[in-house]
BABASE-587862 format. One line per field, with one value per residue (C-alpha): residue number from 1; chain; x, z, y. Coordinates in steps of 0.5 Angstrom, whole numbers, plus 500, padded with zeros to 3 digits. Example, Ala and Ser with C-alpha at 12.3 -4.5 7.8 and 13.67 -1.06 7.14 Angstrom:
# BABASE-587862
num = (1|2)
cadena = (A|A)
u = (525|527)
w = (516|514)
v = (491|498)
This chain:
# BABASE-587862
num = (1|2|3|4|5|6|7|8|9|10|11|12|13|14|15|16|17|18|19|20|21|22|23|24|25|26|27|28|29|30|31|32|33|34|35|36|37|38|39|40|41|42|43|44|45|46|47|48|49|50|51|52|53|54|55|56|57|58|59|60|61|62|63|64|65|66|67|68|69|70|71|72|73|74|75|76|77|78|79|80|81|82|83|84|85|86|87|88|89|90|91|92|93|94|95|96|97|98|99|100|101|102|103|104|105|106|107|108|109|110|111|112|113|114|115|116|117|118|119|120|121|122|123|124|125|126|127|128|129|130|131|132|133|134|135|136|137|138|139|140|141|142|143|144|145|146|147|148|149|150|151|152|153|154|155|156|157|158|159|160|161|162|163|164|165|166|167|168|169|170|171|172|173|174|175|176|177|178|179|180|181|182|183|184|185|186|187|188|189|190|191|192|193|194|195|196|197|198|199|200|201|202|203|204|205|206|207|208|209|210|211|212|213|214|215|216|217|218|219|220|221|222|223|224|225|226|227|228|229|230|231|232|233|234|235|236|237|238|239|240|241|242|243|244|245|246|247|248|249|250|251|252|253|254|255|256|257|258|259|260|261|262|263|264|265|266|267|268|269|270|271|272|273|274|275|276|277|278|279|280|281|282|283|284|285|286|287|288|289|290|291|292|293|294|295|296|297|298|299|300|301|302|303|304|305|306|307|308|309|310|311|312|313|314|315|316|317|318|319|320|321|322|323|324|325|326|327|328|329|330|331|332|333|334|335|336|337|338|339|340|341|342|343|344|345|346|347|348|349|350|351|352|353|354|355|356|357|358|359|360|361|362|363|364|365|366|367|368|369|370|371|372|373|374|375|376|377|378|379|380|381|382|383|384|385|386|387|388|389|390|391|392|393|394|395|396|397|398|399|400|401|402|403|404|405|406|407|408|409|410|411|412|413|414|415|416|417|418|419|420|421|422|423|424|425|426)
cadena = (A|A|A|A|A|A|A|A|A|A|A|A|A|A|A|A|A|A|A|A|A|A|A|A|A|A|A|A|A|A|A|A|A|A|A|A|A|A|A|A|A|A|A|A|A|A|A|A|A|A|A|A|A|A|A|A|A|A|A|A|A|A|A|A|A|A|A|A|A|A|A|A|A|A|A|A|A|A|A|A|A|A|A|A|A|A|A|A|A|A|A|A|A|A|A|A|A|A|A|A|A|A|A|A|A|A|A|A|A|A|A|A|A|A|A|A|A|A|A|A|A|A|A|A|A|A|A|A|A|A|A|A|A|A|A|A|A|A|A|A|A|A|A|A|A|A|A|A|A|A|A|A|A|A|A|A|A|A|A|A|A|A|A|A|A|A|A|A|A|A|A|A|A|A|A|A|A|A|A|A|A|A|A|A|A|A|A|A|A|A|A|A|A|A|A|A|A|A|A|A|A|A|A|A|A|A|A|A|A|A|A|A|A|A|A|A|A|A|A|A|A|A|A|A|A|A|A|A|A|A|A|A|A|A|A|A|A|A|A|A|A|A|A|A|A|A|A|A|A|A|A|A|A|A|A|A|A|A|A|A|A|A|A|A|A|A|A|A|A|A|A|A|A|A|A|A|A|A|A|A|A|A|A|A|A|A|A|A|A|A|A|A|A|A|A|A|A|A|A|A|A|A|A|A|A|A|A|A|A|A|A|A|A|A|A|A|A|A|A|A|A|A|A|A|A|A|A|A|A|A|A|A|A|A|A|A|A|A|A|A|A|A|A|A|A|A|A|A|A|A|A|A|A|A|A|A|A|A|A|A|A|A|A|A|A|A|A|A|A|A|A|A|A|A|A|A|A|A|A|A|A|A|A|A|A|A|A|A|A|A|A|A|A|A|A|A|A|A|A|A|A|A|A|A|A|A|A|A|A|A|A|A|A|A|A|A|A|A|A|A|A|A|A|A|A|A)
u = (273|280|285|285|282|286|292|286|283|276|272|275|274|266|266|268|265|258|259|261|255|251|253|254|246|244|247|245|237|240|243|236|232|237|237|229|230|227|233|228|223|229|229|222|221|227|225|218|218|220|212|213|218|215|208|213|217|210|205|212|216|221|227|226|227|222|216|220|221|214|211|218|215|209|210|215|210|205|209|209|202|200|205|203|194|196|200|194|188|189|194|198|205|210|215|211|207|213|215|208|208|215|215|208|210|217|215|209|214|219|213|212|219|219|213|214|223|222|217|222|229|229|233|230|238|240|234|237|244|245|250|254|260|257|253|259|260|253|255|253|257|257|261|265|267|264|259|256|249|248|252|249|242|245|250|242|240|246|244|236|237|243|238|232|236|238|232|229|235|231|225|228|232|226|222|228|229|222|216|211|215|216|208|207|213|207|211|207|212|207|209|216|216|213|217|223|220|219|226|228|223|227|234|232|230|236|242|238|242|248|248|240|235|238|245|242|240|247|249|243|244|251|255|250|250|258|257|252|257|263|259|253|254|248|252|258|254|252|259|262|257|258|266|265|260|267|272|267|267|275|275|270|273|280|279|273|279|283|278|275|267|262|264|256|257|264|262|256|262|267|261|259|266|267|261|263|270|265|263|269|273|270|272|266|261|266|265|274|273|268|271|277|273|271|278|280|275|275|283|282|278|281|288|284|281|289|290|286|288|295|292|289|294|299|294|294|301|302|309|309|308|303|302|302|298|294|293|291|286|282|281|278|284|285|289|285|287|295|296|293|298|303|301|301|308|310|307|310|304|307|313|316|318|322|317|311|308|308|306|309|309|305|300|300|296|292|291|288|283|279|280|278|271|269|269|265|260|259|258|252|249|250|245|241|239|236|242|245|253|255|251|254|261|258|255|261|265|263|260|268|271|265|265|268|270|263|259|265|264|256|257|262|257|252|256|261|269|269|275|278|278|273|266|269|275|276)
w = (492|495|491|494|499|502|497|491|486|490|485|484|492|492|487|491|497|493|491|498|501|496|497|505|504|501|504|509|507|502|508|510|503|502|508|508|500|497|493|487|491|492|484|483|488|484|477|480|482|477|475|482|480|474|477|483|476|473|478|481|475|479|482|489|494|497|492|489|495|496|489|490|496|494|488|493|497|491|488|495|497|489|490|496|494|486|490|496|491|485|487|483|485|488|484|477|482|482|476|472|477|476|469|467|472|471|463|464|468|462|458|462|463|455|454|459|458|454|459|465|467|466|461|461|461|467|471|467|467|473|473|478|474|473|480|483|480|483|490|496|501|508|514|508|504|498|498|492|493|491|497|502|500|501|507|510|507|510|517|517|514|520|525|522|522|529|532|530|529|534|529|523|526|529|522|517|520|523|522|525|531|530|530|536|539|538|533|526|522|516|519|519|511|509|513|511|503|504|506|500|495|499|498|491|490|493|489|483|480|482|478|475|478|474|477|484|483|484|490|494|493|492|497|502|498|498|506|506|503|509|515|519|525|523|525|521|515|516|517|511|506|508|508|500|499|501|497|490|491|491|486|481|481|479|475|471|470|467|462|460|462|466|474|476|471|473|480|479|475|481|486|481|480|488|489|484|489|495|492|488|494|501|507|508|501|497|491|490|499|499|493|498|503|500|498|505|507|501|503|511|509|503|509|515|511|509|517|518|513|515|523|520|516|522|527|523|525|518|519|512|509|507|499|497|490|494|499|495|491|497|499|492|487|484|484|492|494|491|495|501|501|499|504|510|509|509|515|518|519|514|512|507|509|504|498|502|507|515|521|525|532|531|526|530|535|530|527|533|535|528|529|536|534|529|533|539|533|530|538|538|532|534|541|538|531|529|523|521|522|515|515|521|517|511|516|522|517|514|522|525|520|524|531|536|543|546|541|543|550|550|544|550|556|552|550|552|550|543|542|537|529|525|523|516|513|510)
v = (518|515|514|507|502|497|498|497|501|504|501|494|494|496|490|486|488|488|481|479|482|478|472|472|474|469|464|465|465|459|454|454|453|447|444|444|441|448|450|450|454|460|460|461|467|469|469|470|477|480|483|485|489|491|493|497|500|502|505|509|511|510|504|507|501|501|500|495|492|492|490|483|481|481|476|472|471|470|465|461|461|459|453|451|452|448|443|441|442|441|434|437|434|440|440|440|447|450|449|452|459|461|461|463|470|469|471|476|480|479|481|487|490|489|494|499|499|506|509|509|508|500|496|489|486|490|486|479|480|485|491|490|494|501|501|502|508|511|513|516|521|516|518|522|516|515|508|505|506|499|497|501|497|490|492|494|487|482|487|485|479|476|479|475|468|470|472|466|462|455|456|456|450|446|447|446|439|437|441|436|437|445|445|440|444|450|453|456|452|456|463|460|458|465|469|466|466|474|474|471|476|482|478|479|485|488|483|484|491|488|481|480|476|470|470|471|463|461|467|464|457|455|458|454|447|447|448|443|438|440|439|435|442|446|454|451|450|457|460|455|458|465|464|461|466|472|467|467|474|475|470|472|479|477|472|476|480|476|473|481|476|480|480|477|471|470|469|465|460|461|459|453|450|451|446|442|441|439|435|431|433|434|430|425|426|427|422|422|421|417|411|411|409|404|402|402|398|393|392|392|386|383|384|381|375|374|373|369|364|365|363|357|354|356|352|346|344|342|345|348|355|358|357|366|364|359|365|370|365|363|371|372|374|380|386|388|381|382|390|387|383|387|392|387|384|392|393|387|382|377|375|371|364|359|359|361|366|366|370|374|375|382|379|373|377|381|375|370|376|376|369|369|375|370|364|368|370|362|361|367|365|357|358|363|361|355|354|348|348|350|355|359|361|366|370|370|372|379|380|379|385|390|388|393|392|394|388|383|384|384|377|374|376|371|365|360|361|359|354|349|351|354|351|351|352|358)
């Protein structure tokens, strides 16, 4: 064997490639398990193979691929059809369906492992755990490069598995968003389903040396639910989950050798703790992205109503300033009202004049605009709903904060001008 592969230790790179096989595999499986809302139906066929398994090591003697190919798939598609026949028949809800099908064969493979592991070359913690760290012992001569064999049978599953998704790419997309329309498209959304959940079974079979039928979960469905928390794009979500799939790999290695833990388990914790990221952090579902949103939101409002109390006031001609305590009292108070005034003096909206405040000519403009869209949505509401004068300020005053041009000019297409105050003072 080399001595080294890219500046690492062969073994350490076989590893790494191993894992990285696993994850982009599943993935790519995983992307359309969680967008259809079965991320539930991959764990079951995932623990669910397991008497297939079982069965394939009894008849065969042997962990030749093919025979516990044939005996996973067979489960896989079992677990599914038994799902779907308890779900529709005996009007058991689907969740509950799963859940009764996968751990009953889940525990009568556990059960068959057991009573036949003195029998063949099988270790009931192998199929759990995996073996990842001394599979990448067992090569094979490839093109004069010594290759784990547990590498070359997951490179054979990335390879099927990528040309599965491409050649039924349109299929598998008009199903996971719509299956109604893929069956009035003329597409067999049920063929679809069970092509898709004899690939998950085959997934299993072949990651399950390299990290168990337990931590094959994580591999199948966090890279694509990370993925499914960063982008809307369908292709993006795809890639992104392979890429988090490649980045789990390289990060669960190396930090599984720091702490001396086992690479499959740590990998499945890298693969947890970079959903977890998303979902604290991603640009647009992230709960720390989507609070400050809302603070945006919430201080471009409390900023607005501020203007246009200072227009207002500025409108009456009284000739004073406007009062900030009294100001920051009628948008509400609090400490959302003190930093939106605070952030409007910085951007030089406001200004302070004597003892109060006064609009600058740059917030003058902003401030007779939001004035002017709440006076033009008073006008619409005035002709086109029955209400009474001191009803038409409430709703006026949330719609002027979202009206954009395109709104603005439809709403002045139906009303005259506004001119003069407000219905009602603010």
């Amino acid at each position: 064997m080399m001595q080294t592969v890219f500046g690492m230790d062969p073994i350490v790179f076989w590893i790494i490639v191993t894992v990285a096989l696993v994850n982009v595999t599943g993935a790519l499986l995983g992307t359309f398990l969680v967008l259809r809302r079965m991320s539930l139906l991959g764990d079951a066929i995932s623990h669910a193979v397991l008497p297939g398994l079982a069965l394939a090591f009894m008849l065969s003697g042997t962990r030749e691929p093919l025979p516990m190919l044939i005996g996973a798939m067979a489960a896989g598609l079992l677990t599914a059809l038994l799902t779907h026949l308890i779900h529709r028949y005996a009007n058991v809800p689907e969740d509950a369906a799963m859940g009764v099908v996968f751990t009953s064969l889940f525990a009568l493979g556990v059960v068959m492992i057991t009573r036949v592991a003195s029998q063949v070359d099988l270790d009931p913690g192998c199929v759990l755990y995996g073996v990842l760290e001394s599979a990448a012992l067992d090569t094979r001569p490839l093109f004069g490069i010594e290759v784990p064999r547990v590498a070359v049978t997951l490179a054979v599953t990335f390879v099927v598995t990528a040309a599965f998704v491409a050649a039924l790419w349109k299929e598998l997309k008009i199903v996971s968003f719509d299956p109604h329309l893929a069956t009035t498209l003329g597409i067999n959304a049920d063929r679809v389903h069970y092509l898709l959940m004899a690939m998950v079974a085959a997934f299993t079979v072949a990651a399950f040396e390299a990290v168990g039928s337990i931590l094959v979960v994580a591999m199948l469905i966090a890279p694509a639910a990370t993925a499914f928390l960063l982008t809307d794009r369908l292709h993006w979500m795809a890639l992104i989950a392979c890429a988090t799939g490649i980045l789990t790999a390289i990060l669960g290695r190396n930090i599984a050798a720091v702490f001396d833990a086992p690479v499959a388990g740590m990998a499945s914790v890298v693969a947890g703790g970079l959903f977890l990221l998303a979902v604290l952090f991603a640009p647009r579902y992230g709960i720390v992205a989507r609070k400050l949103a809302h603070l945006r939101l919430g201080l471009r409002i409390s900023g607005e109503d501020l203007l246009g109390l200072a227009y207002r006031w500025q409108e009456r001609g009284t000739g004073a300033p406007l009062s900030a305590r009294g100001a920051l009292e009628a948008a509400g108070g609090g400490a959302g009202s003190r930093l939106a005034l605070w952030l409007l003096r910085r951007a030089g909206l406001l200004a302070k004049s004597g003892r109060g405040l006064r609009l600058t000519a740059s917030g003058l403009e902003r401030a007779s605009k939001l004035v002017h869209r709440h006076r033009l949505w008073e006008a619409y509401l005035a002709r086109h709903l029955p209400l009474p004068d001191d009803h038409l300020h409430s709703p006026a005053d949330r719609m002027e904060h979202f009206m954009d041009s395109d709104l603005q000019r439809q709403v002045e297409e139906q009303v005259p001008e506004p001119h003069g105050p407000s219905g009602a003072p603010r």
